[in-house]
N, C-alpha and C positions, 0 to 999 in steps of 0.2 A: 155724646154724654160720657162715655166710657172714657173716651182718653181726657178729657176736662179735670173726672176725677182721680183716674192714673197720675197726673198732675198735681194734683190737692193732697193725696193721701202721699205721695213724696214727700211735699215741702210739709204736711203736717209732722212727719216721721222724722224731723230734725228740730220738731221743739220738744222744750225740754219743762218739767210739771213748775219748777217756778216759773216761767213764761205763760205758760197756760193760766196756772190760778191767777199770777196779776192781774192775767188782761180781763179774768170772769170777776175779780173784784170792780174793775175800775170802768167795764163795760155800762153804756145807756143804751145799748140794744133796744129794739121796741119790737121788732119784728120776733114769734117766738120761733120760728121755721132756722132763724138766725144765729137765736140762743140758744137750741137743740143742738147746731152744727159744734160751736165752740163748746157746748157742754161734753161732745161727743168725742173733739179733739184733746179737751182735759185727760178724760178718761183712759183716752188713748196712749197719751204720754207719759202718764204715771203707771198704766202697766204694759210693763215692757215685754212680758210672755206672751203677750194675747193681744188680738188688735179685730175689734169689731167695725165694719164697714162702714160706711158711710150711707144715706139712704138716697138712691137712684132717682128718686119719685122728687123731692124738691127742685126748682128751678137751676140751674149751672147757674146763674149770671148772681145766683146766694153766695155760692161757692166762690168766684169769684170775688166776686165784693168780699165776705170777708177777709180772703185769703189777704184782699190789697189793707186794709184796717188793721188787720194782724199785725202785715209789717211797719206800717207807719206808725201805730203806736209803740213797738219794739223801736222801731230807728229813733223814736223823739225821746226815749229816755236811755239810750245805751250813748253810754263813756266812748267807749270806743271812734264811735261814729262823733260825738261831740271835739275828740283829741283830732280824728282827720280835720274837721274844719277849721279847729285853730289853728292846725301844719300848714292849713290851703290856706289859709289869709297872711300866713308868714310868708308863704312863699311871694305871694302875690305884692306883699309890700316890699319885701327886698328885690323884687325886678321891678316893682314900680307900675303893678299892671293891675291894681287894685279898682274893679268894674266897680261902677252909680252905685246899686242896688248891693250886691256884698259889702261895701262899704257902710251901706247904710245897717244892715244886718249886724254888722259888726258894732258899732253905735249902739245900738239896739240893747244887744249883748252883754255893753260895759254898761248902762246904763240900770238893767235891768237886772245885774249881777246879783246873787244872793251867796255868799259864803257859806260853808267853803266848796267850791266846786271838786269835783272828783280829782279834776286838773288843774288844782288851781295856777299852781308855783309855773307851769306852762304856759297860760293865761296870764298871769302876771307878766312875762316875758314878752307874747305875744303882743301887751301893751304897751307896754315899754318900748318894743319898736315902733310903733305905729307912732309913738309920740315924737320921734325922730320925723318920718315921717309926715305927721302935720305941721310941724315948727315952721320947717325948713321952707314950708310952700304957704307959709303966714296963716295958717287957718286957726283962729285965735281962739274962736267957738270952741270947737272940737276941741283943740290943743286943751283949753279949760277944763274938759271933761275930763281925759285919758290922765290930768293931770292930779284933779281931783280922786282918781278911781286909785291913783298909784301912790299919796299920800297916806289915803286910808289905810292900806293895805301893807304898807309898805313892813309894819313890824311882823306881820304873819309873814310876808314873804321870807322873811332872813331865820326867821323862826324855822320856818322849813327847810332851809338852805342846810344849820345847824343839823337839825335831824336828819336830813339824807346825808353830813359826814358821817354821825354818829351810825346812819345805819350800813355805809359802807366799812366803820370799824367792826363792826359787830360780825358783817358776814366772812371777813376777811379771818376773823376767829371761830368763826361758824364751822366753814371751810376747814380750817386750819385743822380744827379736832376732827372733823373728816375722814382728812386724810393722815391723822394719826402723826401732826406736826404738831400737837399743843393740845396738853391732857384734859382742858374743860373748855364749855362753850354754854354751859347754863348761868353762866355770871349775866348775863345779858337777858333771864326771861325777864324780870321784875320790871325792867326800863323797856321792854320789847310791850308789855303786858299793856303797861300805861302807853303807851302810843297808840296800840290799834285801840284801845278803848276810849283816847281820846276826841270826841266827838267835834273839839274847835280844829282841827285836821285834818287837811284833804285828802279823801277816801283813798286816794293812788298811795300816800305816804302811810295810812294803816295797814293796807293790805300789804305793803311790803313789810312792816313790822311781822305780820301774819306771816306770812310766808317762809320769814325767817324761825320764825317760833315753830312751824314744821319741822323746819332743817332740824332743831337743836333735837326738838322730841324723836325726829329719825335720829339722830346718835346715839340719844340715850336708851332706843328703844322705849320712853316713857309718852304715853299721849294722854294720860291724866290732867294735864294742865290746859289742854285743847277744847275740852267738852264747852266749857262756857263759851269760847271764842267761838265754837262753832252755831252753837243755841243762838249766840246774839245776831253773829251774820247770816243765819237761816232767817229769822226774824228781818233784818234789814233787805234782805232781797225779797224777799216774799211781799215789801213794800214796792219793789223795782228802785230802791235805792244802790249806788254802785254796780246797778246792772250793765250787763255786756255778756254774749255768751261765752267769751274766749274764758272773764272771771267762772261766770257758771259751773263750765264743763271745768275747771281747776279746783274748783270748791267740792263739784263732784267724785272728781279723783284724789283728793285729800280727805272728804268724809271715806272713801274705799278704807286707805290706809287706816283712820283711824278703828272704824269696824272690824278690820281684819286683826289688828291690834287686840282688839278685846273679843274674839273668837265670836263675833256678830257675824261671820260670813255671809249669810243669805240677803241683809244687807250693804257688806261690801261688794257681793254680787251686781246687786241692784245700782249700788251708784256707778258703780265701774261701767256696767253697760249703760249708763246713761251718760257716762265723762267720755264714753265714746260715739256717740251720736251724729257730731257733727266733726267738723277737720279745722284742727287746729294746727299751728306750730309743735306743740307738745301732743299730740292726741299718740303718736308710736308710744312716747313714755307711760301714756296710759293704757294703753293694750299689753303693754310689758305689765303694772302693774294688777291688772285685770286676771291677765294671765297663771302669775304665777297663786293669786287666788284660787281659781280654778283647780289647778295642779295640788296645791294643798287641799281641796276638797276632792282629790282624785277624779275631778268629772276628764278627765285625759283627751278625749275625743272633739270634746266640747273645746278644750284648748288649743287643741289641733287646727280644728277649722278656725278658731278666729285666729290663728297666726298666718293661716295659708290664707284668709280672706285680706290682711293686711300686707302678706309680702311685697305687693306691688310698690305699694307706699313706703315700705323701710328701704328698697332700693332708689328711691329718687329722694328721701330726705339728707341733707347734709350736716346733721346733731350727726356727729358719728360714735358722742357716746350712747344716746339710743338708739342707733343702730345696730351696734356690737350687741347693747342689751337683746334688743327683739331676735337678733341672730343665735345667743346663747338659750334663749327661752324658746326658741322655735327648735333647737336642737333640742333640748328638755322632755317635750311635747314628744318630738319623734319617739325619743326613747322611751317616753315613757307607752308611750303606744306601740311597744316593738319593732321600732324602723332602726334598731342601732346603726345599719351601713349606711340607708339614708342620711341619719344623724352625725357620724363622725365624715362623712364625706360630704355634705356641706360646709359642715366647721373646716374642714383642712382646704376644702376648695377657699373660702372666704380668708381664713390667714394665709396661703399666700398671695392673694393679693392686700391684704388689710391689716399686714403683721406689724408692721410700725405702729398704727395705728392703734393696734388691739392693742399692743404695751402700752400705751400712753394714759388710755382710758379705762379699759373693766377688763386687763386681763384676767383675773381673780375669776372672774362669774364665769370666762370666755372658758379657760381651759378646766373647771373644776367641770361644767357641764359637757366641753369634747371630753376630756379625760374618763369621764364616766359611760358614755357611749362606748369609748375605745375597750375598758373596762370589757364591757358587753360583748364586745367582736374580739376580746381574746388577746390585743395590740397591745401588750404589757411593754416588748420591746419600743415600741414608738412612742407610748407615752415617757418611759426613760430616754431617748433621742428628744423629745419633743423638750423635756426637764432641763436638760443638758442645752440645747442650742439655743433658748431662750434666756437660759438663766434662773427658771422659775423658783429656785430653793433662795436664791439671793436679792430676788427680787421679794420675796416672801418674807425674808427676815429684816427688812423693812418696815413691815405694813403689822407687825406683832402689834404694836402699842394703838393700835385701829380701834375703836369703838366697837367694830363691827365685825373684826377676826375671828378667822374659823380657819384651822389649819386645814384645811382643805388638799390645797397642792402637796406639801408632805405626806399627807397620807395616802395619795393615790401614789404618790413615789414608793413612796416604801411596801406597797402591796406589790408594785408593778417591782419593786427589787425580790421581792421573798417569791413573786412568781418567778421569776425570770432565775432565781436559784442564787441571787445575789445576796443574802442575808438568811439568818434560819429562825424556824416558826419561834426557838423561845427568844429569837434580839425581837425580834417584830414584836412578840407579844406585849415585851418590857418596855419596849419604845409606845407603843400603841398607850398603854398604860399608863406612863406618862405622861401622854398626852391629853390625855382624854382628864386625868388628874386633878387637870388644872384650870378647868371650866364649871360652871354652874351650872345648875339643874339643868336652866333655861337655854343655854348653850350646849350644852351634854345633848338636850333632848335629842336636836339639828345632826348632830355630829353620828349618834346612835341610828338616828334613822337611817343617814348614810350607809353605814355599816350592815346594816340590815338588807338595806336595798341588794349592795354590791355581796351579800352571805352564801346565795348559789355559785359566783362567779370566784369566789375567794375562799371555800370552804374553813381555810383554818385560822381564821376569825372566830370561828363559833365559840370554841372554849371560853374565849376571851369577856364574849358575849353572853356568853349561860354566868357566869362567874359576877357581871357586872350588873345583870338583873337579878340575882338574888343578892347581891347587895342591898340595891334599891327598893 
C-alpha cells in the first residue's frame, strides 16, 4: 500500500491546478471515496507550499483507477498528443505502411472534423497527402472524402499560410529591436492583438501571435497590454481548450513575468514554481526566470538550492543560451549567499571551455554577474584582463541603442581601473555621473542598487552616492 501511493503522490505532484479543476469540472465520478481522491489532488496542486496526504485506509486499486482516468482524459484533449498522431499517420503514408484500423481512425478524423483545430494548417497537409495516396491506388470513395474536406477548407488553409508569413515578419523585427538592430517592435501589437483574438483561427497560429506580444512587452518593459490576453486564455484552458502541458507550464512562466512586472511577487512566485513542475524543453529558461524572482525578494538561500537542484539538467541541455543564463544566475545565487570563490571560479571554469559561446549569446548577463563576484574576492586586475581579452568595452558600445541596456560592463571597468590606481576618484566620480545621467528613474533604480551592493568593496563611490540620494 505504501509504495502504491509513493506512486500516486509522484505522478499527482506533476499536475498542474488547471488540470485538476478541468478534470473536477468534467468528471461523472459516482464513487464518492473517488471524488474525495481527486478533490484531494486539486487541493494539492494549487498549493504548492503544503501537501496533505493522501488517505491509506481507501482501496489502492481507487488510486489506481483513478490515476489511469486522469491520464486518459488529459491525453484525449491535449494538442500535443493529437499533432504526434497527425506526424505518425504522415509518416505512415509516405512509406506506405498505413495499418486497416489507423486508416480507419484517420477517416474517422476527417470525417468528424470540427474547425478549427489547434493544428489545423498540419492537418490540412496531412490530408492533402493522403489524397495522393488514395488516387493513385483508385479508392474513389475515400479519395471523395479527403477531397471534399480539402475544398471546404481550402480558403482557411491559405489564410493561415498568409499569417504564419506575416508572423515570421513580425518576429524577424521583434528580434531585431532585441537585439538593439531596429528602434521599434510595437508597430505589430494591433495586428498581433487581432490574431490571437481571433477565434476562426487555429489555436497553434494565436498562441504564436501571443508569444510574440510577450516578446514585444519584454522590450518595452510594458505588460499592460497582456492582462486581457492573459484573463481570456485563463478562461480558455480552464475549459481544457488549447490544452497540452508543454502550453500550460509556458503560460505559467509568462504569467511569472507578468506579476513580477507589476511588483505582484508572491504570485510570480507561485506561478514560477508551478512553470516548473514538470520538464520541458524550456523548463531551465524557467528556473532562470524563477530565480531571479527570488533574488529580488532577497529569499538568496531559496535560490541557491533550486539552482543547485537544477544543475544537473543545465549540463545535459543544448539551448546553450539558457544554459549560460542558469550558469550566470547560479553564480548570482552563490554570491549572493557569500560563496564569491565558489562563484567567480565556476564562471571562469565554464568560459574557458564555453567562451565562444558566452560571446555569442548572454555575455552581457555572463560577465556583469562574474565581474561582480570578482568585485568580491578583490580581482580588479582580472576583471581588466578579462575586459581587455574579450573585448567587452567594444563589444558593449554595440548593444547601447538595446531596449534593455545597462552599462554594466563599463562600470565594473572603471571601478576595476580606479581600484587598480588607473584613473582618480574625481575622473571616476565625473565619469560615473555621466553615466548614471542619462537613465530613468526606472533604470537609475537597477544601476544604483548595483552600486550599493559593490559600496563596501569600492568605498569611494560613497560620496557620489550620498550626493545622488539627496537629489532624489
Amino acid at each position: 500500500m505504501r509504495t502504491a501511493l509513493k506512486k500516486f503522490t509522484e505522478f499527482t505532484r506533476s499536475l498542474l491546478p488547471h488540470e485538476t479543476a478541468w478534470l473536477l469540472s468534467v468528471h461523472q465520478l459516482k464513487d464518492e471515496e473517488r471524488l474525495r481522491i481527486l478533490q484531494r489532488i486539486d487541493y494539492n496542486a494549487r498549493h504548492i507550499d503544503q501537501f496533505t496526504p493522501y488517505d491509506t485506509s481507501i482501496d489502492k486499486r481507487k488510486y489506481s483507477h483513478l490515476k489511469q482516468w486522469i491520464q486518459d482524459r488529459l491525453h484525449s484533449i491535449d494538442v500535443d498528443v493529437h499533432l504526434r498522431q497527425i506526424l505518425a499517420w504522415e509518416q505512415k503514408i509516405n512509406t506506405d505502411s498505413l495499418e486497416v484500423e489507423e486508416e480507419r481512425r484517420l477517416c474517422r478524423a476527417i470525417r468528424q472534423y470540427r474547425h478549427p483545430h489547434y493544428f489545423f494548417s498540419r492537418f490540412y497537409e496531412l490530408v492533402a497527402e493522403y489524397r495522393h495516396f488514395l488516387l493513385i491506388r483508385l479508392r474513389y470513395e475515400d479519395y471523395e472524402l479527403v477531397e471534399q474536406f480539402l475544398e471546404c477548407h481550402r480558403n482557411d488553409y491559405r489564410r493561415a499560410k498568409e499569417i504564419k508569413e506575416q508572423l515570421h515578419q513580425a518576429s524577424l523585427d521583434i528580434v531585431a529591436h532585441y537585439a538593439g538592430k531596429q528602434p521599434h517592435s510595437k508597430q505589430w501589437i494591433p495586428w498581433l492583438s487581432e490574431v490571437f483574438f481571433d477565434e476562426s483561427l487555429e489555436g497553434h497560429i494565436r498562441y504564436l501571435a501571443l508569444v510574440r506580444l510577450v516578446f514585444i512587452c519584454h522590450n518595452y518593459r510594458q505588460y499592460d497590454i497582456l492582462r486581457d490576453k492573459f484573463a481570456y486564455l485563463n478562461e480558455q484552458l480552464a475549459k481544457g481548450h488549447y490544452y497540452s502541458k508543454r502550453l500550460l507550464l509556458n503560460y505559467y512562466s509568462n504569467r511569472l513575468m507578468l506579476h513580477s512586472h507589476f511588483g505582484e511577487y508572491d504570485k510570480a512566485v507561485y506561478y514560477g514554481y508551478l512553470s516548473i513542475r514538470a520538464h520541458t524543453y524550456d523548463r531551465l529558461l524557467y528556473v532562470n526566470n524563477l530565480c531571479a524572482v527570488l533574488l529580488r525578494l532577497n529569499r538568496f538561500q531559496e535560490a541557491l538550492n533550486l539552482m543547485r537542484h537544477h544543475a544537473a539538467e543545465a549540463k545535459r541541455t543544448q539551448n546553450l543560451h539558457n544554459r549560460i543564463g542558469f550558469v550566470a544566475f547560479y553564480m548570482k545565487t552563490m554570491t549572493k549567499n557569500g560563496l564569491h570563490r565558489n562563484a567567480a571560479q565556476y564562471g571562469e571554469v565554464f568560459l574557458k571551455v564555453y567562451a565562444r559561446e558566452v560571446m555569442q549569446y548572454r555575455w552581457q548577463l555572463f560577465f556583469s554577474v562574474l565581474f561582480e563576484a570578482l568585485c568580491h574576492e578583490g580581482a580588479f586586475e582580472k576583471i581588466l584582463r578579462m575586459a581587455g581579452k574579450y573585448r567587452l568595452l567594444d563589444h558593449d558600445r554595440t548593444t547601447e541603442q538595446s531596449p534593455h541596456y545597462l552599462p554594466l560592463i563599463p562600470i565594473y571597468v572603471e571601478m576595476a581601473r580606479l581600484m587598480e590606481g588607473l584613473t582618480t576618484k574625481v575622473r571616476f566620480h565625473h565619469w560615473l555621473q555621466a553615466v548614471l545621467d542619462q537613465y530613468p528613474p526606472e533604470q537609475y533604480a537597477t544601476l544604483r542598487h548595483l552600486l550599493e551592493g559593490l559600496l563596501p568593496l569600492v568605498p569611494e563611490i560613497a560620496p557620489l552616492l550620498k550626493r545622488q540620494r539627496h537629489e532624489s
